[in-house]
N, C-alpha and C positions, 0 to 999 in steps of 0.2 A: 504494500500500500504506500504513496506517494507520501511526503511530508505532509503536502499542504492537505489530503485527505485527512490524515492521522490528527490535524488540528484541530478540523474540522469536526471530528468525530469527538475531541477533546470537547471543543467547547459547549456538544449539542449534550455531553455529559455533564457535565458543569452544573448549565441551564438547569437539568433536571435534578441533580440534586438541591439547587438552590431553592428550589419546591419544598425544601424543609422546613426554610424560614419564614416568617411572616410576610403576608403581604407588600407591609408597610417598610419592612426592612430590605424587602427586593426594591422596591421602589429609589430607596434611598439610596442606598450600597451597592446593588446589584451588578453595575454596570463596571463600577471601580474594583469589585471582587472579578469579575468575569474578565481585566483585562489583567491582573494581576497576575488569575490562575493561566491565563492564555501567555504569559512570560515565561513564567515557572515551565508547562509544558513545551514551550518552543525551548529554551535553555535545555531539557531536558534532551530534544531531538541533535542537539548542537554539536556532540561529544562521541567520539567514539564511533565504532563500527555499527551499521543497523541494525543487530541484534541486540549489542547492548545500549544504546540510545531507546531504543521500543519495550527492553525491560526496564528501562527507568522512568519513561512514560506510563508504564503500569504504575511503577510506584508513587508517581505525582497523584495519578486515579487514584487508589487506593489509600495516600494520605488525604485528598478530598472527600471521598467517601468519608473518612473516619472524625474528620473536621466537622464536614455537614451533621452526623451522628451525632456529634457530642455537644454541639451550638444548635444547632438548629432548632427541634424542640423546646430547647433553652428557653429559646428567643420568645417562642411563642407562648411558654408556660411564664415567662418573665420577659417581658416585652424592656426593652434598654430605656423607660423612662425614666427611672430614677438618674441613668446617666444622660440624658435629656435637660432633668432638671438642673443640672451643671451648665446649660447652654452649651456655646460651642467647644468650651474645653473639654465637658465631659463627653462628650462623643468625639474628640480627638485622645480620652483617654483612653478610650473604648477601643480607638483603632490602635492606637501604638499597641495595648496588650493582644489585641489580636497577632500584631505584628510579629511581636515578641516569640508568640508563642508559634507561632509560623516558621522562625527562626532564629532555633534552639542555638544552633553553631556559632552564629555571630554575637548571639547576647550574650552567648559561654564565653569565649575570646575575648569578647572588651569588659565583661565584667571580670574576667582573670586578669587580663592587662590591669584595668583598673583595681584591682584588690592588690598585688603586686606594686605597682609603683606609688598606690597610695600610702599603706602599710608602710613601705620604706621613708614617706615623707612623715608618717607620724612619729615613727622612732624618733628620726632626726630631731624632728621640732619636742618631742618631748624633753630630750637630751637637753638639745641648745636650750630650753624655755626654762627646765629645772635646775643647770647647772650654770649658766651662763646669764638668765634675766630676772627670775625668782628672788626678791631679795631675799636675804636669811633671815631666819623664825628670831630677830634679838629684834628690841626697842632701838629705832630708828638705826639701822643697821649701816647707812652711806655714814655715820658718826665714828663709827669704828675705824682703829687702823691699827697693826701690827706695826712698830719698832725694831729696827734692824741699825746692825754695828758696820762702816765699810771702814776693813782695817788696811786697806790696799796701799795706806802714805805709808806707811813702814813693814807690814812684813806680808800677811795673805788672808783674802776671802776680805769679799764686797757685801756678806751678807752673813753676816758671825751677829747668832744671840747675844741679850745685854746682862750685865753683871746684877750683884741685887743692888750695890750702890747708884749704877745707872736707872733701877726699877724708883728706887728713893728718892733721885731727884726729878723723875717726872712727875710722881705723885705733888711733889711740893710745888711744883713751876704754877701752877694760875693759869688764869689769862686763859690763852685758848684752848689749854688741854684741862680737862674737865677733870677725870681721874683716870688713876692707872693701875693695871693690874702686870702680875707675872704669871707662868704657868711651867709645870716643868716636869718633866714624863719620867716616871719609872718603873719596876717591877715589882712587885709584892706578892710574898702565897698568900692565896686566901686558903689557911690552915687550921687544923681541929689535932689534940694531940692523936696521936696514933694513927694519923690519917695517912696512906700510901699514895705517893706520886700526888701530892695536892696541888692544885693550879694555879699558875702565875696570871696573874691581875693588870694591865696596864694601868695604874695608879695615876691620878694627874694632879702632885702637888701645888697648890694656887695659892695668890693673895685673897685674905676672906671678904675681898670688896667683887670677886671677879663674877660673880650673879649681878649682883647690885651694876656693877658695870657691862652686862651685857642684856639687862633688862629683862629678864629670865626669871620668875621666882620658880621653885620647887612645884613640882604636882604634889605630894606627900609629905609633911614637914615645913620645914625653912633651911634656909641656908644659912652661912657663916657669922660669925659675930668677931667684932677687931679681936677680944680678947682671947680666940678661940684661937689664935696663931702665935706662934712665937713658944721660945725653949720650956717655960712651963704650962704651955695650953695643957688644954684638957684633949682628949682623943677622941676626936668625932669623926664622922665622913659622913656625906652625903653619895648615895649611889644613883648610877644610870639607871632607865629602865630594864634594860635587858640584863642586870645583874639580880636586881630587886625582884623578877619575873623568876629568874634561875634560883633566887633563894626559895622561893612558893609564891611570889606576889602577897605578900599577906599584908595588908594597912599596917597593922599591929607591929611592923617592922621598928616602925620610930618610936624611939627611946630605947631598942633592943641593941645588946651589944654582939659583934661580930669578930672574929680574930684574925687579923691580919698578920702575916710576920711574927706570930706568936704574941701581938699586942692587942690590946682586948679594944675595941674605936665603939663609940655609942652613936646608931645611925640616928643622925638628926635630920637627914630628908630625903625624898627618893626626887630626882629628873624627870618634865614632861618624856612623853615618847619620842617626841621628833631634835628634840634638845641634842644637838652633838658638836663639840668641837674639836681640834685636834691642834697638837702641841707636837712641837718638835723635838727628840729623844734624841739625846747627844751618842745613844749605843746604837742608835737607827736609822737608816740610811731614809725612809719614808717618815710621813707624820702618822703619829700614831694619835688614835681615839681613846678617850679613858673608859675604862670598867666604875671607876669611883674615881671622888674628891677628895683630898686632904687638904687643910691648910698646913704652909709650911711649921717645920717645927724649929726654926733657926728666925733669926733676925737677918731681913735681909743686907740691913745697913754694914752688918758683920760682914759680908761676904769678899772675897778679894774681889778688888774692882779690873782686873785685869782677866777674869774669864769671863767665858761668854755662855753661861748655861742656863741662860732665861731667854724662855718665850716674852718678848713684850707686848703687851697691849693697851691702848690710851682710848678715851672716846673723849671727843674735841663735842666743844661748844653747840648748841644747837644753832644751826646758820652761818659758823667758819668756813671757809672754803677751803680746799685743799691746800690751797698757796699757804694761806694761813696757817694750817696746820705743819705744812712743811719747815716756814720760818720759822716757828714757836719750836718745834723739834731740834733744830738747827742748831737754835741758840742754846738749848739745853746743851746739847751735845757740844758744842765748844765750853761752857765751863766746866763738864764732864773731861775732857781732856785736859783741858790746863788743869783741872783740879787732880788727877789721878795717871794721866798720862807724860806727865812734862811736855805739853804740846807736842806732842809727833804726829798729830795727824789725822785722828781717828774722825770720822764722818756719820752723823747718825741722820738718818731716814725714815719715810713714813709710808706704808702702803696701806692701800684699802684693802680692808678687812676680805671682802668678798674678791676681790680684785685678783688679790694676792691667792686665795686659799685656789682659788679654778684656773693662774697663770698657766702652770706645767697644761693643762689641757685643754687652752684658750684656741690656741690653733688649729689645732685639730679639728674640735667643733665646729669652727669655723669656715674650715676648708671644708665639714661633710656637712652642714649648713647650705654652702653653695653648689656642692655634688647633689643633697637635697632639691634645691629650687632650680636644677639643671634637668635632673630627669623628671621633675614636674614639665619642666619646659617642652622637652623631648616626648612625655607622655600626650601632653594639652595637644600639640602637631598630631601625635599620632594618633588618637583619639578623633581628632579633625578629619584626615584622612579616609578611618572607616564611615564616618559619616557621611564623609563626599562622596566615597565612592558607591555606601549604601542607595545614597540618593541621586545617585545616576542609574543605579540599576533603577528605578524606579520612577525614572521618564516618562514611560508610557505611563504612569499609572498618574502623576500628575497632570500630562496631559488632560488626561479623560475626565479630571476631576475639577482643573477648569472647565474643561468642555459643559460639566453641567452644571456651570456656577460658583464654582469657589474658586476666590479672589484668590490673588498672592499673598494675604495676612492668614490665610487657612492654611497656601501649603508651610509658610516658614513658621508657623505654632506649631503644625504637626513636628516636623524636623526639630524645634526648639523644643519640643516636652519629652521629645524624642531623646535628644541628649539629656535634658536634665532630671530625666528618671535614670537614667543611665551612671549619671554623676551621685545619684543620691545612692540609689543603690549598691555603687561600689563604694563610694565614700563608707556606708553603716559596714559592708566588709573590709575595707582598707582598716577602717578605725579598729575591729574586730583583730585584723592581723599583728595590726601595731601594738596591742595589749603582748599578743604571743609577741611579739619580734621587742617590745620592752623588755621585758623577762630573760630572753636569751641575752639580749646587751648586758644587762644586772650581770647575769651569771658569769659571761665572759670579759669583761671588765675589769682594769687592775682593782687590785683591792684598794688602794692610794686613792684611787680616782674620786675629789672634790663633790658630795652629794651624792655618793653614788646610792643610796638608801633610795634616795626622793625621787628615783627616775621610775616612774607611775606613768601611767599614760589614767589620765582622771578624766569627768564627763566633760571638762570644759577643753581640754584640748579631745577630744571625740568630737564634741561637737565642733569644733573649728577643723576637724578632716573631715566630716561628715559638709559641711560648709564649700571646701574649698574643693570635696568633690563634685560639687551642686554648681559652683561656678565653671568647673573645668569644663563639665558636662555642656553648661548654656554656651561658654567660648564656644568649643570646640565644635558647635553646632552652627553657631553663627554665620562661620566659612559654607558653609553645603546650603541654609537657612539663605546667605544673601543670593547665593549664586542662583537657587531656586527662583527667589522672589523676583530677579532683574531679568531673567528670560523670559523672551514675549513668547505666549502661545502658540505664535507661528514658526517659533527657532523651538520648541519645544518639541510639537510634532515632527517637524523635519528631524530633528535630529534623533527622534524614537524611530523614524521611517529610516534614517539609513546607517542608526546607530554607533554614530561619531559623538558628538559629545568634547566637540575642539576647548572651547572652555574649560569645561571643568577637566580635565587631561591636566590642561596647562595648571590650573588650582593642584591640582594634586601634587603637579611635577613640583611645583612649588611648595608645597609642603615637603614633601621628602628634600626637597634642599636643604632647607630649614634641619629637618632632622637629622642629617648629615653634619652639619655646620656644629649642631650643639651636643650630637654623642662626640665629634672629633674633641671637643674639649671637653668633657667627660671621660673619655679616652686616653689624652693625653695624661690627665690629672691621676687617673689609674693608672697608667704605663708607671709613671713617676713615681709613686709612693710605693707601687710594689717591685719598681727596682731598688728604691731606697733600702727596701724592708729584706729584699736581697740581698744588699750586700750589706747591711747591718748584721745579718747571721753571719757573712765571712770576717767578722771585726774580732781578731785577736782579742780575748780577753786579761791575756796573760797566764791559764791558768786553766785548766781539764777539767770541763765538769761533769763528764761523762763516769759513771762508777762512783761516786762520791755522796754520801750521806750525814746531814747534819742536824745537830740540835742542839738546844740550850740546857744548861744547869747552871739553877740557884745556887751560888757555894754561898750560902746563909750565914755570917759570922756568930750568929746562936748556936751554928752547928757544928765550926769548926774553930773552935775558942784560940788554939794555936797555929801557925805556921804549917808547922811537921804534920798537923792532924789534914791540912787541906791536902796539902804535895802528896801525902801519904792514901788521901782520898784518892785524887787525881792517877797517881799510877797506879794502884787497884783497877779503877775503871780503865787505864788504858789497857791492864796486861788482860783484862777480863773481853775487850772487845777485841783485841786482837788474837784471841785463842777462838773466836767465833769460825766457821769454817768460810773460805772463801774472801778474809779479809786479810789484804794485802799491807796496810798501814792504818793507823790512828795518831792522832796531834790532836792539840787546840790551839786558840787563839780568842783573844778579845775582838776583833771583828773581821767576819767573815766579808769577802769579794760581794758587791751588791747589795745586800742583806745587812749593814751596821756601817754605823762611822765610828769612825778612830778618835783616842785621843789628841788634841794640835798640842804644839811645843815648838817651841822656838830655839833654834841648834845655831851653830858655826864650829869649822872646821878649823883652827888656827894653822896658818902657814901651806894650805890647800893650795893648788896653782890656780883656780877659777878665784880666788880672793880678788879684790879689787882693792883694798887697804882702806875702804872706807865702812868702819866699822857697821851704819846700819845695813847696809846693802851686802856684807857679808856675812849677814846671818837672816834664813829664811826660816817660814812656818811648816812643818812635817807632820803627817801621818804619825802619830805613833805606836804599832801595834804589838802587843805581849802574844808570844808563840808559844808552845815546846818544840823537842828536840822531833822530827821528823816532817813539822810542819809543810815546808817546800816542796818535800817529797808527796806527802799523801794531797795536799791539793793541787800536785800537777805543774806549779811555777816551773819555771826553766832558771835553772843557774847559770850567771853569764860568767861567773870571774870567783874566782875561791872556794869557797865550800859552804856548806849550810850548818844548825847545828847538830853537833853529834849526842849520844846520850851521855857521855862524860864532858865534865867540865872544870878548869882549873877556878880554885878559888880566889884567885888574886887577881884573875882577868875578867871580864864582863864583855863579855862578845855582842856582837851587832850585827845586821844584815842590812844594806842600804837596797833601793832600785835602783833601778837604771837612769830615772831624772834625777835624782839624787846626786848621783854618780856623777852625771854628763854637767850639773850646776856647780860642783868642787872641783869635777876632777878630768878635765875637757881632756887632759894629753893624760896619759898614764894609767895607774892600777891603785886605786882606793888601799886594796888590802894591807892593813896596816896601820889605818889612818885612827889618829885616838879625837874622840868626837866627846867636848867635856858637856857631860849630862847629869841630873841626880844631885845628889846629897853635894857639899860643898868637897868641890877636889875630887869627885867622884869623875868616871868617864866611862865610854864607851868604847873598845876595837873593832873596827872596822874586818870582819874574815871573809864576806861572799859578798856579792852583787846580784840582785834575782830581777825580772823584769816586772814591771808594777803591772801588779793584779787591780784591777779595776772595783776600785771603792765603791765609788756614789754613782758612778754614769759609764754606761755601759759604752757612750758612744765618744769618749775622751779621756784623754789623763788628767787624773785628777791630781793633790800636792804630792810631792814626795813623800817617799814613805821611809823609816825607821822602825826594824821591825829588831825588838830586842828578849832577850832570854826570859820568859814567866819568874823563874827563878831568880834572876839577881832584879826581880824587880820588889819581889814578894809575893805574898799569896794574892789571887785573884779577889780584888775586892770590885773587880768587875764584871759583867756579864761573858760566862764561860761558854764558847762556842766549841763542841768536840767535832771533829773532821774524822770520819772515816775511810778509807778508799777501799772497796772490796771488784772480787772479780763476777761477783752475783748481781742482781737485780737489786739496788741500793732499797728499792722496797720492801723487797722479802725480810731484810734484816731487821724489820720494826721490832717485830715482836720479839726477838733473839736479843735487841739491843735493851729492850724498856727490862726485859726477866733478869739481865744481867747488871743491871743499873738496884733494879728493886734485891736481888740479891744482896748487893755491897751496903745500898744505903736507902731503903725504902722513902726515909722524909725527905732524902734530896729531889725537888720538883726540876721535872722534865718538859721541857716544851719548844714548840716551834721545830718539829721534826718534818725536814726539806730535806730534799735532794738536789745537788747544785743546778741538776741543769732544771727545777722546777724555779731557782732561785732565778736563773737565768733565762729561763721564758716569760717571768713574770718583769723582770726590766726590760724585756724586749716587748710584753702584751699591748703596753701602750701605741707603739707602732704597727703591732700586728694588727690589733683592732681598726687602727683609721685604715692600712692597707686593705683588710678584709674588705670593709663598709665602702668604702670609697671604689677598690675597683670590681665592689657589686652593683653598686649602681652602674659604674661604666658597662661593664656586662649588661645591663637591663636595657640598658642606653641603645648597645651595640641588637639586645633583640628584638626593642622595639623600629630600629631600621629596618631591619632584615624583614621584619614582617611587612612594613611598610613600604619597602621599596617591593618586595616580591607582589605585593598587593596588585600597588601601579604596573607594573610590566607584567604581570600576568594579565590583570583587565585591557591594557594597552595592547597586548596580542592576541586576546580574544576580539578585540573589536577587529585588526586588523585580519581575521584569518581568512577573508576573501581576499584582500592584496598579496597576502604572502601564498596563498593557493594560487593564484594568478601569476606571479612569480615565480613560484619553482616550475609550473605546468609550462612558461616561457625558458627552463632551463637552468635558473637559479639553484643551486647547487646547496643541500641542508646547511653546512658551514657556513656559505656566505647571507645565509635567510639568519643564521646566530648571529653573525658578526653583525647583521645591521641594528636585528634585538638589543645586543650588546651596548650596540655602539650606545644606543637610547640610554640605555640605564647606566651607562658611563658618562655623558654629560650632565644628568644629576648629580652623580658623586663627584666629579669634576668640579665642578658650581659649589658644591656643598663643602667641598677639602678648602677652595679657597676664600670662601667666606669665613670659613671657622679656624681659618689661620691668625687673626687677631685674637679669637678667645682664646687660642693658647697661651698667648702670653698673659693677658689677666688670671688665667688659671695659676700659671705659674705664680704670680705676685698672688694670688692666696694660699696657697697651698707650701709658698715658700720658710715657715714657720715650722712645719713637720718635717720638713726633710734636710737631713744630716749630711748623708754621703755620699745624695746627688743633687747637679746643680738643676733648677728648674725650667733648665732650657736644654735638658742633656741631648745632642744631638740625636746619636745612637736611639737611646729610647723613643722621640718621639717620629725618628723617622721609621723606626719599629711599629709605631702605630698607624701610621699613617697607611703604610704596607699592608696592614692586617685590615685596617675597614675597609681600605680599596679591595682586598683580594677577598674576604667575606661578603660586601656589597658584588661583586662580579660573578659569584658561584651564587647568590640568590640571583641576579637575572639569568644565568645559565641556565636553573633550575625552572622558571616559571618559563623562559622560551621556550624550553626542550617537551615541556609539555603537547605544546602544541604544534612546533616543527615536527614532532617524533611520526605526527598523523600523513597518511598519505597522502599527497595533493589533489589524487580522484577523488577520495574520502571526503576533502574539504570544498572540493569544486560543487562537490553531492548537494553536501550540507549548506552550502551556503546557496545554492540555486532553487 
């Protein structure tokens, strides 16, 4: 049977099914359903050989049959008045959901599109909205500022803690600093007698003003009182929630006493929920959050004014301006120096409270902030796109529907509710994903990371995704909505009659420009961070953290009243874990690579050849870290020069280990070892035996000061925080439970904690980069699908219309290859057009994204001509793919179908 019989036959079926519906709705609809179904059936004959073109025409029947069945009766038992009574919207709601459910494939597609790139837009904006514009939960919060020491006029670090005498005279200053508190981190067990392995507390000793100064009262209780601080306070704490919850949550708590350290503290209040700060820990490379409050138990005026192991914190005036605050700091800090420095220099500064605490992860956000409203960008286009090209398949049917009366405000409301059911509905899934895609951020996220608690996606950022999927939706209609509305009736029909459609081509072509333009900087922005994050894994850290297992112990001076009794602890536990099977060495040290900071000290070498003879500039600030004897060995350092220590040791000598900057700043020509370096008690010193290459302290992605890493022993016993280093040749995990039974063996009350593995220590300093990597070149990816979809779109509808030119063409001798190349050529001056528009957003890319990236520059040739390569050759195999579709068919085949 001929085409145009078969159509024929279609539409006299049609007809009679439409006999289901009401009168009144044949009346209305009939003619617009009958040319819609007569599309669907001719597409249906368009494809393929004529047997399977004629069974898919069954199946167009047979879905009509099943439509009619299920509506029709409908209709008649509930006639569409009540959508009626909505005037013309509710019968244009009527028809989109028909439409909808007509087709299932495309509402799947853009509502997965759309759930997809919205989703990734709620994370984002969560993130940036809770960490970066949220002010913090204190009383008028921009009031707030951290106090910081720059000691860079004489010896190191632009950002060294303040003394307690420096805490003393901010309190006193006036004028525009209002008051001042300090804060200061440490460890405590929270202990019961006889209690095995009891748990270490982040402890956060404070000034009893620092509520009162952060505007904060207690949810349970009160807080501090002046008298409550100082050498003979009384012993109170107030606790967090999440410790108060971990004791049973009981109200009853306050006035109950608690044992800390074997000290009995009377809780006088518990912490809202969301109450958190964090203090910088002189043994801890990160800020850490407190478990409890103390106030101190020293006077801080006592304090040597020459360390630096106070958090400072000041709130200025109500209505100071920062300028102001800066001066007022200023001046404090120049009589601070003359009064306790002999003028040499020291600089003190003021940052914002909130400013300061989200710096470290300011960029970042930033950069995926505009990765964020990039694949927005990219989505809105491509979004546009299927609507335009929805709404060219659907020519005839507008035609017809002017034909019986409805204006152009008809067809562009249809097409506009069109998108923005579209928009809604993916917005309530986008928002729905970004709950799941919050949650996995939380999870994956440094622990350090500023608010990381508060990252919620809550109903008001829902509803502003839910919002800005409702806009996207109404844009992205607009395009197809105008195009619709400015074609006259007479270019409408013709061009249903001969199925060109020259406008809106060019509207499409013009979109996929566009989306080209904004994944190439998408693109680039990914290429960049995850070659960054690249060769951030190839960054020497100094130091193998492969097979290595660590953790802490309390050496508690309640527990080891002598010298002999700790050392005597201490090698017990060593010889106990290295009789473990599989483990190759054991050491410790006061701070471990990434995971703690060191003690500073202030050294000179007398008579070193790097001297300059000008006594300040010959002596710098160092590292200075307590080992035992195997230390260099079990974590992997490499020894450049001498030797390390041994397990014997002479008592008249005091050995030393320098680095390598250490080294290269005394000792530019020659060999250190040997060199006596006066340190310690008076007349005391240090020898110079080995040179090790600097294991990376604080930043994984730079050297940080020299280091001086000296014998545990000739220092004393550890009244510092005890890091034990294992190196074994098993699964550094398997050893937990072998390590903790041999630990509870020798000394049950000594508390264990913070049991890492180096290279857990060291993917959690690299997490912060991994994460923007991830995020950033997922979106690019999305970026790069949403092209792909969008260009295959265009060049497939592009050579569907033309498959009577290119039938006509090869049947004149045109050869399949050259019928690709001209396909090709098509969707290569899109991408063409689209590479050199989105050549300037590389470089703005670049200046945002230039804050996260380390150890490459953000114009790195290599990479972005890597990308470039990659969307040209992914863009080129999607036009390959949607030509070959339809070259693959034989040109008899197409001469058929199109005659």
């Amino acid at each position: 049977m001929r085409r145009d019989r078969l159509l024929h036959v279609s539409d006299a079926w049609f007809r009679l099914l439409l006999r289901l519906y009401p009168p009144d709705f044949r009346d209305e609809m009939g003619e617009a359903l009958v040319e819609t179904y007569r599309d669907r059936a001719s597409e249906a004959l368009d494809h393929g050989s004529a047997a399977a073109s004629r069974l898919r025409l069954a199946g167009v029947w047979l879905a009509a049959l099943w439509d009619s069945l299920r509506n029709g009766p409908g209709e008649r038992l509930h006639p569409a008045v009540s959508w009626r009574r909505g005037g013309d919207w509710g019968r244009d709601l009527e028809r989109v959901g028909r439409r909808f459910r007509r087709s299932p494939v495309f509402v799947a597609a853009t509502l997965g599109t759309l759930t997809v790139g919205l989703g990734a837009f709620a994370v984002v904006y969560t993130a940036v909205d809770k960490v970066l514009i949220e002010p913090l939960p204190y009383s008028n919060p921009d009031d707030l500022y951290f106090v910081w020491r720059d000691d860079t006029a004489y010896s190191d670090g632009d950002r060294n803690g303040l003394s307690g005498p420096d805490i003393v005279e901010l309190q006193q200053a006036g004028g525009v600093i209002e008051d001042a508190a300090a804060l200061r981190v440490e460890l405590r067990t929270l202990s019961a007698s006889g209690e095995t392995n009891p748990p270490d507390l982040t402890t956060m000793l404070v000034s009893p003003n620092l509520f009162d100064l952060l505007g904060v009262a207690p949810a349970l209780g009160r807080g501090f009182a002046p008298e409550e601080a100082g050498p003979d306070r009384p012993p109170v704490i107030v606790l967090n929630d999440a410790l108060w919850r971990r004791l049973g949550g009981d109200p009853a708590i306050i006035g109950a006493e608690v044992e800390l350290s074997e000290e009995r503290y009377t809780v006088v209040g518990v912490m809202p929920p969301d109450f958190r700060l964090a203090g910088q820990a002189w043994w801890a490379a990160s800020p850490r959050r407190a478990d409890l409050y103390v106030p101190f138990d020293f006077d801080l005026a006592d304090e040597d004014p020459g360390d630096g192991d106070f958090t400072g914190l000041i709130r200025a005036r109500r209505g100071s301006s920062p300028e102001a605050v800066a001066a007022a700091v200023d001046g404090v800090g120049r009589l601070l120096d003359e009064r306790h420095n002999q003028s040499r220099g020291r600089r003190y500064y003021p940052t914002g409270l909130q400013a300061d605490l989200v710096a470290p992860i300011r960029p970042a956000l930033i950069a995926l902030g505009f990765a964020g409203v990039f694949l927005l960008l990219v989505l809105a286009v491509n979004l546009a796109s299927l609507l335009l090209a929805r709404a060219a398949d659907r020519e005839r049917e507008f035609a017809v529907s002017r034909a019986l009366g409805a204006n152009g405000l008809a067809v562009v409301r249809a097409i506009v509710l069109e998108g923005g059911l579209l928009g809604l509905f993916g917005g309530l899934l986008g928002a729905a994903a970004g709950i799941w895609g919050t949650r996995l951020i939380v999870a994956v996220a440094p622990l350090d990371l500023p608010r990381r608690e508060e990252i919620v996606l809550d109903w008001g950022t829902g509803a502003v995704v839910v919002a800005v999927g409702v806009l996207l939706g109404l844009s992205a209609a607009a395009a197809p909505a105008a195009w619709a509305s400015r074609a006259s009736l007479t270019s409408l029909l013709g061009r249903s009659a001969v199925r060109g459609g020259g406008r809106s081509s060019r509207l499409r072509g013009g979109l996929i420009v566009a989306q080209v333009a904004l994944s190439l900087v998408l693109l680039s922005a990914g290429g960049l961070v995850v070659r960054n994050f690249e060769r951030l894994l190839a960054v020497d850290p100094g130091f193998r953290s492969e097979g290595v297992l660590t953790f802490h112990l309390t050496m508690a001076p309640r527990l080891f009243t002598e010298p002999a009794d700790a050392f005597a602890f201490q090698d017990r536990v060593e010889a106990s874990l290295r009789a473990l099977p599989g483990v190759t060495g054991v050491s410790a040290t006061s701070a471990l690579p990434l995971g703690s900071s060191a003690s500073l000290a202030e050294i000179s070498i007398p008579g070193a050849p790097g001297n300059t003879g000008d006594a300040e500039r010959d002596s710098t600030l160092v590292n200075t870290i307590l080992i035992r004897a195997g230390y260099v060995e079990a974590m992997g350092m490499r020894l450049l020069d001498g030797r390390t220590f041994g397990e014997t040791r002479r008592d008249d000598v005091r050995e030393a280990l320098i680095d390598r900057r250490l080294a290269e700043r005394f000792f530019p020509t020659g060999s250190p070892l040997g060199a006596t370096i006066p340190f310690g008690r008076a007349g005391g010193s240090l020898t110079v035996v080995g040179v090790v290459e600097q294991a990376r302290l604080d930043d994984i992605h730079q050297d940080g000061r020299p280091q001086l890493f000296i014998r545990s022993e000739d220092w004393g016993p550890f009244g510092q925080p005890y890091f034990v280093v294992v190196r074994t040749e098993r699964e550094p995990q398997s050893l937990i439970p072998e390590v903790r039974a041999a630990i509870g063996r020798i000394d049950s009350r000594v508390p264990l904690s913070q049991m890492r593995t180096m290279d857990e220590i060291v993917a959690d300093a690299r997490s912060r980069e991994r994460l923007s990597a991830v995020l950033i070149a997922g979106f690019a990816l999305g970026a790069l699908l949403l092209v792909a979809m969008g260009l295959f779109g265009v060049v497939s509808r592009s050579v569907t219309r033309r498959r009577g030119e290119l039938a006509v063409r090869c049947a004149l001798g045109a050869t399949p290859g050259r019928v690709l190349r001209l396909v090709l050529g098509e969707g290569a001056r899109l991408i063409v057009l689209g590479l050199v528009i989105g050549i300037p957003g590389i470089y703005l890319s670049g200046r945002a994204i230039r804050g996260i990236l380390v150890e490459v520059s953000p114009y790195d040739g290599p990479t972005l001509v890597a990308v470039g390569i990659g969307l040209v050759a992914v863009a080129l195999l999607v036009c390959y793919l949607a030509a070959r579709r339809v070259t693959a068919i034989e040109p008899s085949a197409l001469l058929r179908e199109e005659g």
